[in-house]
C-alpha positions in Angstrom: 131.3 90.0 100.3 132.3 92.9 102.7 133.6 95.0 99.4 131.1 94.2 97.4 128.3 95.3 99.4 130.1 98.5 100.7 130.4 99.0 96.6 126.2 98.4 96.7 125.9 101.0 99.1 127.8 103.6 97.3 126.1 102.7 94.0 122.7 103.7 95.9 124.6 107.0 97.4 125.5 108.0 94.3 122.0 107.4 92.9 120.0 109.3 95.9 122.4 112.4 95.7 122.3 112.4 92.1 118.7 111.9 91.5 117.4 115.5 89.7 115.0 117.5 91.5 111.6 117.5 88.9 109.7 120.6 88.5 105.7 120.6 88.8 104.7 118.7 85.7 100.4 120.2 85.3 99.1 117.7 82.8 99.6 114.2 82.9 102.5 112.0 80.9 101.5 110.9 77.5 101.2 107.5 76.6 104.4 107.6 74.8 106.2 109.5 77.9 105.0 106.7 80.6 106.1 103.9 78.2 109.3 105.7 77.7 109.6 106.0 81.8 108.0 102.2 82.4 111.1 101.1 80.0 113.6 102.9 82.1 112.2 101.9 85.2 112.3 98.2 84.6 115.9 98.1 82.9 117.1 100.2 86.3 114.8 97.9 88.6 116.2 94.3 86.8 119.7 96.1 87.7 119.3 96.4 91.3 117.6 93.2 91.5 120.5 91.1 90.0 122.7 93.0 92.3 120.6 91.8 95.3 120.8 88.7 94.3 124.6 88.2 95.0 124.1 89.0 98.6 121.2 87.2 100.3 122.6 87.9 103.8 119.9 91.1 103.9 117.1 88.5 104.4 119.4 87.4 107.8 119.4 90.9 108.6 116.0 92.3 108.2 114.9 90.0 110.4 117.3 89.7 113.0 116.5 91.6 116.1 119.2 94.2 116.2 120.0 97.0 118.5 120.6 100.5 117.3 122.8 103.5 117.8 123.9 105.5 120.9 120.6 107.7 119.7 118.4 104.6 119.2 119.3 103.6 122.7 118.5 107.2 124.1 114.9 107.2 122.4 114.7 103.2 124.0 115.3 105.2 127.7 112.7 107.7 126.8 110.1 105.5 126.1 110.5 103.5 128.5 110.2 105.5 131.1 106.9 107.2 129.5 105.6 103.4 129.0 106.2 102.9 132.9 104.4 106.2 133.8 101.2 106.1 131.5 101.2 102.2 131.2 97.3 101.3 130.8 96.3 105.0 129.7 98.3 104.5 126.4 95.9 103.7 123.7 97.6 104.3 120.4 101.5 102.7 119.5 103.7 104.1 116.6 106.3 102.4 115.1 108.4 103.3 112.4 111.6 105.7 111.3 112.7 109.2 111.0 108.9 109.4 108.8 107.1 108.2 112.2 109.9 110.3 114.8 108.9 113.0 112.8 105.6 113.5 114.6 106.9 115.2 116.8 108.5 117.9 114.4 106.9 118.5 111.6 103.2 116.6 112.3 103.9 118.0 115.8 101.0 120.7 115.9 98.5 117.5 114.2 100.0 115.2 116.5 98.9 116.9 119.6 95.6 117.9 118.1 94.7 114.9 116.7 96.2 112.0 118.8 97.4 113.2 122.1 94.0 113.3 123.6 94.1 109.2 123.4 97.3 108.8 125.1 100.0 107.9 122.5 103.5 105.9 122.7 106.1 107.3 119.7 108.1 104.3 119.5 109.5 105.6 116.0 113.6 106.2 115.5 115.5 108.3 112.9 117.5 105.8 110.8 115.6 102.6 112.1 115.1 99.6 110.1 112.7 96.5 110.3 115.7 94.7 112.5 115.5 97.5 114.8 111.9 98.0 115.1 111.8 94.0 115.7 114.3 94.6 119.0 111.9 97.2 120.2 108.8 95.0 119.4 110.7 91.7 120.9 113.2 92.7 123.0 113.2 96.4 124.9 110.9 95.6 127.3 108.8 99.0 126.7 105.6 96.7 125.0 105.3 95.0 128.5 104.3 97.8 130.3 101.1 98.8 127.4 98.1 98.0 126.4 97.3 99.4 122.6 93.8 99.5 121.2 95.6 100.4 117.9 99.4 99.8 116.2 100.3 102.1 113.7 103.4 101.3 111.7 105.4 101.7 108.7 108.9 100.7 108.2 111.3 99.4 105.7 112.3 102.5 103.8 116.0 102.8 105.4 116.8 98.9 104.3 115.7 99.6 100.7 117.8 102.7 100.4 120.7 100.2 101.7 120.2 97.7 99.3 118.1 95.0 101.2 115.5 93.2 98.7 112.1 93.4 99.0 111.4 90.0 100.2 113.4 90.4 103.1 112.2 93.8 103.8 108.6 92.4 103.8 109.1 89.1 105.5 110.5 91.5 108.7 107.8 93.7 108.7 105.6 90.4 108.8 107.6 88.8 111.4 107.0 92.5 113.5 103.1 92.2 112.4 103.1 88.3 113.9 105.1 89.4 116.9 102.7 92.3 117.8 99.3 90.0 117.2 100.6 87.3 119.5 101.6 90.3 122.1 98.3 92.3 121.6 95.3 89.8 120.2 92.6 92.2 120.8 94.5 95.2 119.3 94.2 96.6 116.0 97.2 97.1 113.5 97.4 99.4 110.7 99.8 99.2 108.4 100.9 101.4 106.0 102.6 100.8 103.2 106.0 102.4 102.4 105.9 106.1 101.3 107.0 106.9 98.3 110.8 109.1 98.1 112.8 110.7 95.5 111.4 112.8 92.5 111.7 110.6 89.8 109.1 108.0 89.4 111.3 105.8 87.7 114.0 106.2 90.3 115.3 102.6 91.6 113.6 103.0 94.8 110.3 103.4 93.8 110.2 100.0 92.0 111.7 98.1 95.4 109.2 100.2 97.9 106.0 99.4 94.9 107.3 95.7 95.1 107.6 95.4 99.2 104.1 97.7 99.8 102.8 94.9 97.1 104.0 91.7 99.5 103.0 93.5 103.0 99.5 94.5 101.5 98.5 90.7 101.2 98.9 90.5 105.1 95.6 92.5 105.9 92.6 90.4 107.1 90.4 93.4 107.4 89.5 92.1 110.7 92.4 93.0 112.8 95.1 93.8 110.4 94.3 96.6 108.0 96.5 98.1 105.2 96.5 101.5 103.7 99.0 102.9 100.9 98.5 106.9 101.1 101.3 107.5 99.1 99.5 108.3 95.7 97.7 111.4 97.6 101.6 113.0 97.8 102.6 112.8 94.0 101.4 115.2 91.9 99.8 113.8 88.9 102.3 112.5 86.9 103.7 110.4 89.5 106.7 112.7 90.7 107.4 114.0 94.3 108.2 117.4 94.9 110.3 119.4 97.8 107.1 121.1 98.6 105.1 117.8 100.1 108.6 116.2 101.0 111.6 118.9 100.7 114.6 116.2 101.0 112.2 113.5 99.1 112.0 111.6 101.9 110.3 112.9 105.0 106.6 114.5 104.7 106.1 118.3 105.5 102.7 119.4 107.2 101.1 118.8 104.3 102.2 114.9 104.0 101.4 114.7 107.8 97.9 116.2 107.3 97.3 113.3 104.8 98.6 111.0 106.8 96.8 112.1 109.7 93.5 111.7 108.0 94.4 108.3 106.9 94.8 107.3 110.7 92.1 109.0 112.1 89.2 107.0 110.4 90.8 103.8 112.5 91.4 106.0 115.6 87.8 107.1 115.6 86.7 103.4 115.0 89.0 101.4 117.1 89.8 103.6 120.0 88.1 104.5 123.1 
């Protein structure tokens, strides 16, 4: 089993370095082109799928509280001691990957400008995963210490791009949104559904993130769980993603951030005093 999934994750390697860079396309597909791509799409998506299906250990795994690397347990020291210090005053949490760590690079300048002034906790980690994200939730200790008006997350993108299936992916991210309700019943989540990554709207990925965002959107109640999928706003509009909104494919520039940022902001303005 070992081998075998070692061989999944070099199949996915392969397929992320691989994966041509598309050029601005400024009219839409034909009908004939997004058949052609829809065709493709679903013979490379059935693919991955039966190749999941040999290894259902990912489901264990996504939701299994899990402790990170020698940098996730850095960021965990961080935190903690700005949880301890602000404690009460912290109004807004973030939790997510490098895509929510990277608020403090390149959504720095909006960060500050936009969310700062309510007091904000960063919990997101380059590389994390819903396992990871669960340990902080469950486990750290740094949610003991606050008292969020409003949860912002999105997670999940690192265990598709290492071969986890959907259900597992969403079940976690369930399991994190249950975890934080029963923690914080009077606080608002928002969650976002999974960005989209790599150029190629018929790339593998973008089937398993449309199928996980599709699962996770059902757990909104409008009431204190509220869903948003932005990611249509950063494809251009033929459905591929360029190096100008996300230069590796995978992490938002200024532009992505500003999007993002206006996403959040209609909840912040709402929920948070």
């Amino acid at each position: 089993m070992k081998i075998f999934s070692m061989f999944l994750v070099c199949i996915f390697s392969l397929s992320l370095t691989a994966a041509p860079v598309q050029k601005k396309i400024s009219a839409p597909l034909t009908q004939e082109q997004k058949d052609a791509n829809a065709g493709k799409a679903e013979e490379s998506f059935q693919k991955v799928l039966a190749r999941l299906k040999k290894d259902p250990g990912f489901m264990k795994k996504a939701t299994t509280p899990a402790k990170g690397s020698s940098q996730h347990n850095k960021r965990i020291a961080e935190k903690m001691a700005q949880a301890k210090a602000q404690k009460e005053k912290i109004r807004i949490l973030f939790l997510g990957d490098s895509i929510t760590h990277g608020w403090e690079r390149a959504g720095k300048k909006l960060f500050e400008k936009n969310f700062a002034p309510y007091n904000t906790l960063n919990l997101g980690c380059n590389g994390d995963r819903t396992e990871y994200t669960l340990w902080f939730v469950e486990k750290s200790g740094i949610l003991d210490h606050i008292r969020p008006q409003l949860v912002v997350m999105m997670i999940g993108t690192n265990n598709l791009s290492r071969s986890y299936s959907p259900e597992a992916v969403a079940k976690a991210i369930g399991m994190i949104k249950d975890s934080l309700r029963k923690r914080y019943p009077e606080a608002k989540i928002l969650l976002y559904g999974i960005f989209p990554r790599e150029g190629d709207p018929a790339h593998p990925l973008r089937l398993l993130i449309a199928r996980t965002n599709a699962i996770i959107s059902t757990y909104a109640d409008n009431k204190n769980v509220f869903y948003e999928d932005i990611g249509f706003y950063m494809l251009n509009p033929s459905g591929y993603l360029q190096r100008s909104m996300m230069r590796d494919l995978l992490h938002p520039g200024e532009e992505g951030y500003q999007i993002w940022t206006d996403s959040i902001m209609k909840y912040v303005q709402r929920y948070v005093k």
